[in-house]
C-alpha positions, 0 to 999 in steps of 0.5 A: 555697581559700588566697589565693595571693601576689596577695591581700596585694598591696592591703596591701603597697601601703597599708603602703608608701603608709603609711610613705612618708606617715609619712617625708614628715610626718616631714622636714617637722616636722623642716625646720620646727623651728627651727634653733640658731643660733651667735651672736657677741658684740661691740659694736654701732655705731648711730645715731640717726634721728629716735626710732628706732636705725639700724645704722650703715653705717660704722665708729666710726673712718670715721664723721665724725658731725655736731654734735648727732648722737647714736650708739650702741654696744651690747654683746650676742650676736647672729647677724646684725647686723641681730638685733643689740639696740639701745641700749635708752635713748630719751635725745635729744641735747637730755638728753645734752647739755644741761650741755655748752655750744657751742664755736668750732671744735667739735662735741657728739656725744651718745653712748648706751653700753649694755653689754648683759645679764648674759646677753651678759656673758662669764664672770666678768664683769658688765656695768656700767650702761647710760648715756650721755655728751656728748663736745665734739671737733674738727669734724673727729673721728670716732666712735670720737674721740668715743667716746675723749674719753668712754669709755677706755679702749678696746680693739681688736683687730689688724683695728682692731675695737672689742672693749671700751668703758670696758674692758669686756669685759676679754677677748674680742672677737668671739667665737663663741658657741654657742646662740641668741643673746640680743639679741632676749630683752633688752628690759628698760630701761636701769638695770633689774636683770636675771637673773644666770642667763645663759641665754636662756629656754627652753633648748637642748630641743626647742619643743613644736611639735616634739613634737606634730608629731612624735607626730601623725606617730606617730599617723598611722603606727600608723592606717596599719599597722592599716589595712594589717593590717585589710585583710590579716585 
């Protein structure tokens, strides 16, 4: 007798049940990959608490440090300011400021200017070395006082953001930058000679998790079209 149309009822229902399984596996490795996120590159404001860095809640030009404060500046790419690399040098104010001596009617202020990876350079351009300096100023001067007294010659743009330190970068200034950002990957210490190959490691390619989820997808789709068939012979 010839099976009518019910007999392959139980293997349109396990091929549907099968490619729903393969679809949701699917959506799931694909949200899990991780995303490619734009970054910006421009100087970073920090300061120094106690033996870490902090980022600074206020502006160079708003922030009016104490004496003996030591403040950071960082250039790197970075998503978030939260992402965004710390100076990397651990110096304390005693070291940067040792050979500059008190003064009436004066405050020191121990500056750490990191001008970040080859990696975080804009083309055509190579970060000059990490280092640090100690600027005597007013009681009353700012950060961004400081930073003039140590570093010109500073460069900013029409909303007063500060786009180059010591004239570096030459161009730019907060720009969007394509790709994973490179703060996290710069880890080396200050004066260590580093890539010139400007990418981050790793590549613009799909993760290797990706790609075993992906067949392991694969996989389970094919097992649940040859079940489907089995039961259909």
């Amino acid at each position: 007798m010839t099976p009518g149309p019910t007999a392959s009822r139980p293997a349109r229902t396990t091929l549907r049940a099968g490619f729903a399984l393969l679809l949701g596996l699917l959506l799931a490795v694909l949200l899990a990959a991780p995303a490619q996120a734009a970054g910006y590159r421009y100087w970073s404001f920090w300061e120094r608490e106690g033996s870490g860095w902090n980022y600074a809640t206020q502006g160079p030009a708003q922030l009016r440090p104490e004496d003996g404060s030591v403040q950071g500046f960082r250039f790197a790419v970075s998503a978030e300011a939260d992402d965004s690399a710390a100076p990397r040098s651990e110096a304390a104010f005693a070291e940067i400021c040792e050979k500059t001596g008190e003064r009436a009617g004066r405050k020191r202020i121990a500056l750490v200017l990191d001008f970040g990876t080859p990696a975080d350079a804009p083309e055509g351009e190579r970060p000059p070395k990490p280092r640090t300096a100690c600027a005597s100023v007013t009681e009353e001067a700012s950060a961004a006082d400081a930073l003039a007294a140590v570093a010109p010659p500073l460069r900013y743009d029409s909303s007063a953001m500060l786009c180059a330190i010591d004239g570096y970068p030459r161009t730019g200034c907060g720009e969007q930058v394509s790709g994973e950002p490179s703060a996290g990957e710069s880890s080396a210490s200050p004066g260590t000679e580093e890539s010139d190959s400007g990418s981050a490691p790793g590549g613009d390619g799909p993760s290797a998790g990706l790609l075993v989820g992906v067949g392991a997808v694969a996989v389970l789709g094919v097992a649940a079209l040859w079940q489907s068939r089995r039961r259909r012979g």
